[in-house]
DOTORGU-436182 format. One record per residue (C-alpha): x, y, z; residue in one letter. Coordinates in steps of 0.001 Angstrom, whole numbers, plus 500000, padded with zeros to 6 digits. Last residue first. Layout:
// DOTORGU-436182
<nuse east="X" north="Y" up="Z" resn="A"/>
...
This chain:
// DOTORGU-436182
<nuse east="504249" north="494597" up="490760" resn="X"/>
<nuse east="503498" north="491472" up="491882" resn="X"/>
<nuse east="505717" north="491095" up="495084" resn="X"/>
<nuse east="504922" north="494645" up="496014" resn="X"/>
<nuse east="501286" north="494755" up="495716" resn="X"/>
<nuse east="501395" north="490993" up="498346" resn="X"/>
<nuse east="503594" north="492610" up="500266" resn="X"/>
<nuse east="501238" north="496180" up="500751" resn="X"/>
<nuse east="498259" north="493183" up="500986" resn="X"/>
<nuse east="499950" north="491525" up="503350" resn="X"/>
<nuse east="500301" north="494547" up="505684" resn="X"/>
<nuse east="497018" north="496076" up="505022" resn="X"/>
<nuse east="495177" north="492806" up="506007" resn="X"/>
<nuse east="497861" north="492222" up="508876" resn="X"/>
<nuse east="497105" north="495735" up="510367" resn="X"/>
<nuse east="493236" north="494712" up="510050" resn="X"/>
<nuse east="494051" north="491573" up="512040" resn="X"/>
<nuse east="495967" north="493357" up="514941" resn="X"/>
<nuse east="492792" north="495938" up="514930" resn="X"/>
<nuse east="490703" north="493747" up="515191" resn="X"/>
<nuse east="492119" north="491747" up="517964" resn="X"/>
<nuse east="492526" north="495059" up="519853" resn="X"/>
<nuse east="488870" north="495775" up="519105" resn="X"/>
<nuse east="488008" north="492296" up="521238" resn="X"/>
<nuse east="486194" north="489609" up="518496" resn="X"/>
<nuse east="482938" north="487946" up="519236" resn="X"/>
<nuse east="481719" north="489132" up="515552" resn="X"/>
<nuse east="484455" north="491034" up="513521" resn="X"/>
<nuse east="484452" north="489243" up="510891" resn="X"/>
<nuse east="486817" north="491184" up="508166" resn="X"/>
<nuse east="485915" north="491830" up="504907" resn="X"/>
<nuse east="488789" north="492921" up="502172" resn="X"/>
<nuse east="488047" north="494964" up="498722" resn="X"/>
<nuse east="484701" north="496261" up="499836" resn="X"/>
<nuse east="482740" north="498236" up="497684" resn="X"/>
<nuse east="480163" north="494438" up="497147" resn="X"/>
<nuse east="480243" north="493360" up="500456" resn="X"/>
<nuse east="479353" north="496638" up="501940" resn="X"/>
<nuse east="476320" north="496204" up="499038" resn="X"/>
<nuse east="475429" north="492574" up="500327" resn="X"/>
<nuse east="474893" north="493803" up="503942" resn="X"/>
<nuse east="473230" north="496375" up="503406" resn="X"/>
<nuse east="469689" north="495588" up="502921" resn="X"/>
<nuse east="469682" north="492817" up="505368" resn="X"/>
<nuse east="471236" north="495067" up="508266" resn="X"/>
<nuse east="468219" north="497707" up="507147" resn="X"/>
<nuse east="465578" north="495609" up="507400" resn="X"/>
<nuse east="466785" north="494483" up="510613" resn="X"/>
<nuse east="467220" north="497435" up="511722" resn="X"/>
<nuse east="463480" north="497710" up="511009" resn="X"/>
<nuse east="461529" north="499466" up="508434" resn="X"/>
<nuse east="458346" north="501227" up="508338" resn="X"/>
<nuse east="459735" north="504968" up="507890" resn="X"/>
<nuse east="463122" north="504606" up="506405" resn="X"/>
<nuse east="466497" north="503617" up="508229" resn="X"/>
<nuse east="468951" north="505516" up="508241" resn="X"/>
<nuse east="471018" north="505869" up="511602" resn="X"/>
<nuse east="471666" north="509270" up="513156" resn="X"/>
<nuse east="472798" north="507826" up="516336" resn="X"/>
<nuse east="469551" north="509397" up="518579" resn="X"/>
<nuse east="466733" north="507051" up="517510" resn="X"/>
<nuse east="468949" north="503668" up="517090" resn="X"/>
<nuse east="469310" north="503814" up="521134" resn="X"/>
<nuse east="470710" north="500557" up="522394" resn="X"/>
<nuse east="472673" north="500111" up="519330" resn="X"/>
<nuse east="475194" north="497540" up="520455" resn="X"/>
<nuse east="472677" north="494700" up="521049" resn="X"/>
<nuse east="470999" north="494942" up="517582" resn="X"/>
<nuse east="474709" north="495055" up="516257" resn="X"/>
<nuse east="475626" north="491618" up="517854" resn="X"/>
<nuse east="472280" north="490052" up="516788" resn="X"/>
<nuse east="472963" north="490976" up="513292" resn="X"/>
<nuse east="476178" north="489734" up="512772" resn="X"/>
<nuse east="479373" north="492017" up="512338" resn="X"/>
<nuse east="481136" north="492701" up="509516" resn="X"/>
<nuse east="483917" north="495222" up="509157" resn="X"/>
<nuse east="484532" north="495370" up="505763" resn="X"/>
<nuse east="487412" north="497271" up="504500" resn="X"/>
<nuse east="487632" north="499466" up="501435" resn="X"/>
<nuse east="491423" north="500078" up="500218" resn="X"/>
<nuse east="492490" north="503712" up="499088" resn="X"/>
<nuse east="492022" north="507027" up="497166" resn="X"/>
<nuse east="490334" north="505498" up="494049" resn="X"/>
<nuse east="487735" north="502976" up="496355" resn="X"/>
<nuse east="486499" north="506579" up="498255" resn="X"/>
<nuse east="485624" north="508008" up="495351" resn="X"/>
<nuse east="483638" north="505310" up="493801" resn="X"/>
<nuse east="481867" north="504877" up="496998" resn="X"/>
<nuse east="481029" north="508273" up="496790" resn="X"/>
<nuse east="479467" north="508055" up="493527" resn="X"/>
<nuse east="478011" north="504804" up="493944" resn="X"/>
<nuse east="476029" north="506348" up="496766" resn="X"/>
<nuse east="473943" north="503869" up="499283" resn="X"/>
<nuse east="477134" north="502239" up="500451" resn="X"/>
<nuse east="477574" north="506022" up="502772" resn="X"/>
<nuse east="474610" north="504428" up="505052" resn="X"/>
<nuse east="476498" north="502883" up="507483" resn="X"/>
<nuse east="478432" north="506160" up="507951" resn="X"/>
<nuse east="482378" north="506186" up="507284" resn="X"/>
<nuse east="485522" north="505868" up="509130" resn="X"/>
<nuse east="488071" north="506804" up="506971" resn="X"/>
<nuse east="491727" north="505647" up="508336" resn="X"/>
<nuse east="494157" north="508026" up="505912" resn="X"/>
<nuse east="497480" north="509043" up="504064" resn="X"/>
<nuse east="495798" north="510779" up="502245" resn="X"/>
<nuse east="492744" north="513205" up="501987" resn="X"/>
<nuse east="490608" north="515086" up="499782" resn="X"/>
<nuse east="486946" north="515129" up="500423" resn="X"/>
<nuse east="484430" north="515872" up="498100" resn="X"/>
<nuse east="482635" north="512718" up="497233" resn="X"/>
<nuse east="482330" north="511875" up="501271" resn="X"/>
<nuse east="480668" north="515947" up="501130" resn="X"/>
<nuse east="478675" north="515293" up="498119" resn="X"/>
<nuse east="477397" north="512275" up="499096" resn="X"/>
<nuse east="476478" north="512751" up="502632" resn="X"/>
<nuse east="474467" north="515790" up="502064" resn="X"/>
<nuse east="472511" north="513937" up="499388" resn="X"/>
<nuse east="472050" north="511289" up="501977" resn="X"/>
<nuse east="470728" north="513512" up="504903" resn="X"/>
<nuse east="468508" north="515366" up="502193" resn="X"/>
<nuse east="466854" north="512032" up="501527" resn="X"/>
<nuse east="466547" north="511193" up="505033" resn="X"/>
<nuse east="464614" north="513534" up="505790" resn="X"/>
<nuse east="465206" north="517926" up="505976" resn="X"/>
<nuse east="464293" north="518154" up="510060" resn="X"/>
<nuse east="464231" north="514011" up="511384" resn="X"/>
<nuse east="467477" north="513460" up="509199" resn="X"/>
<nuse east="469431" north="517091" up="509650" resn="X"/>
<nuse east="468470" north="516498" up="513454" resn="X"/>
<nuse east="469692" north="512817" up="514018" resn="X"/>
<nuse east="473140" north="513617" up="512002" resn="X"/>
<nuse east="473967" north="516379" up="514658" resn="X"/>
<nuse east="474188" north="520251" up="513323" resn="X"/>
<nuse east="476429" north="522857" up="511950" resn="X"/>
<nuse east="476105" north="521384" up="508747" resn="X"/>
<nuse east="479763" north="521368" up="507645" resn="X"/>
<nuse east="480619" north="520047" up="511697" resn="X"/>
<nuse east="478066" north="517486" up="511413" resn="X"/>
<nuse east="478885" north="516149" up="507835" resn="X"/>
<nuse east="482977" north="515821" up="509135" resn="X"/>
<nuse east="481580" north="514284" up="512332" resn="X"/>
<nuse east="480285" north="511570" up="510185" resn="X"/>
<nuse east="483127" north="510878" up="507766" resn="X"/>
<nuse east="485137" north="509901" up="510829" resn="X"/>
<nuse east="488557" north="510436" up="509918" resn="X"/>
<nuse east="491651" north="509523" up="511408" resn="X"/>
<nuse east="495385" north="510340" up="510376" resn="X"/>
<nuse east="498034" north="508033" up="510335" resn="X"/>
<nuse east="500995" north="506565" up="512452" resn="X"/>
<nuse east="499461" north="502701" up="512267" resn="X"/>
<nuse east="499050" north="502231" up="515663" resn="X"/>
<nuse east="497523" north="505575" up="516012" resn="X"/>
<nuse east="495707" north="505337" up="513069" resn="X"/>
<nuse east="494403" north="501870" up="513607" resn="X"/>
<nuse east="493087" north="502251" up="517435" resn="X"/>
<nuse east="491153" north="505572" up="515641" resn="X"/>
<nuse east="489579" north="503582" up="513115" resn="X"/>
<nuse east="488524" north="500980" up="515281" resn="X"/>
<nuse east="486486" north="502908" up="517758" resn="X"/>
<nuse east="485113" north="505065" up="514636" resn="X"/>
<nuse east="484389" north="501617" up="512507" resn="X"/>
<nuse east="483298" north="499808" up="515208" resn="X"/>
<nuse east="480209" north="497801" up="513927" resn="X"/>
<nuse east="477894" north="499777" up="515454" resn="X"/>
<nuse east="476767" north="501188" up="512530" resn="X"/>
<nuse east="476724" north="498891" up="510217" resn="X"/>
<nuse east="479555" north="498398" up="507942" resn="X"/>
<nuse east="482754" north="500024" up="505812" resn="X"/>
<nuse east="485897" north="501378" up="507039" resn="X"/>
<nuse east="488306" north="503138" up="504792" resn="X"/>
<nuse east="492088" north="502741" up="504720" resn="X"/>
<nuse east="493716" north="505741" up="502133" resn="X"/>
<nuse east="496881" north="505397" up="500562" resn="X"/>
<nuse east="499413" north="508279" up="500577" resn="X"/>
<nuse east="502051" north="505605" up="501701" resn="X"/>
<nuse east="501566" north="503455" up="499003" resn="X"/>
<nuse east="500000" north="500000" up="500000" resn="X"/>
């Protein structure tokens, strides 16, 4: 992997991807990003309030342009569940680096998100999480280029096995190239 190479993480929220992210920069030396807190601090405002105040279709328009628009290197990308939903962003974020999976079974995430009404999730009037998890699912598998279980894992072991993704895959580049 070339040092200006991004390392974005994919999944449900409350799958890790901010807890994670930050673990891997530090232990990787690079800077974090949590595409989330970038959309609240260019709105002014949480997640939760541009989706129950403008809908969820604004929230994802809003998400697309700014995940489309930003410029970094050299990065761990934590993104929002929902960012699989644009091609165009997704598209963006495969160019600047490698798309990573973090998969975690259903029953794990329902138990993580005690309160889905304040996170800013996406889920559309009349569906469940469940709904949602099922919806996802085969589109993070799809824009990612590794997965990684992450069910009944500790972060640290995560982390470690993420490290090794990038690592092998940076030998692996190398070897062929």
């Amino acid at each position: 992997m070339s040092k200006n190479m991004n390392i974005v993480l994919i999944g449900m929220s409350g799958a890790g991807k901010s807890t994670l992210g930050v673990l891997l920069a530090k232990a990787l030396g690079m800077d974090f990003v949590d595409t989330d807190i970038v959309i609240q601090k260019h709105e002014g405002r949480l997640l939760q309030d541009i989706i129950d105040h403008e809908g969820i279709e604004k929230f994802m328009e809003v998400e697309e342009k700014i995940v489309s628009e930003l410029q970094l290197e050299n990065c761990i990308i934590s993104t929002g569940g929902s960012v699989i939903y644009s091609e165009k962003a997704m598209n963006v974020l495969k160019q600047g680096g490698q798309i990573i999976y973090l998969h975690v079974p259903y029953e794990e995430i329902k138990k993580r998100l005690i309160n889905i009404t304040t996170r800013g999730i996406v889920i559309k009037k009349g569906n469940s999480l469940k709904d949602v998890y099922e919806e996802r699912v085969p589109l993070y598998i799809k824009y990612s280029d590794k997965t990684l279980d992450c069910s009944n894992k500790d972060i640290e072991h995560c982390v470690s096995e993420i490290i090794e993704t990038i690592q092998k895959s940076h030998y692996d580049n190398s070897t062929n190239g």
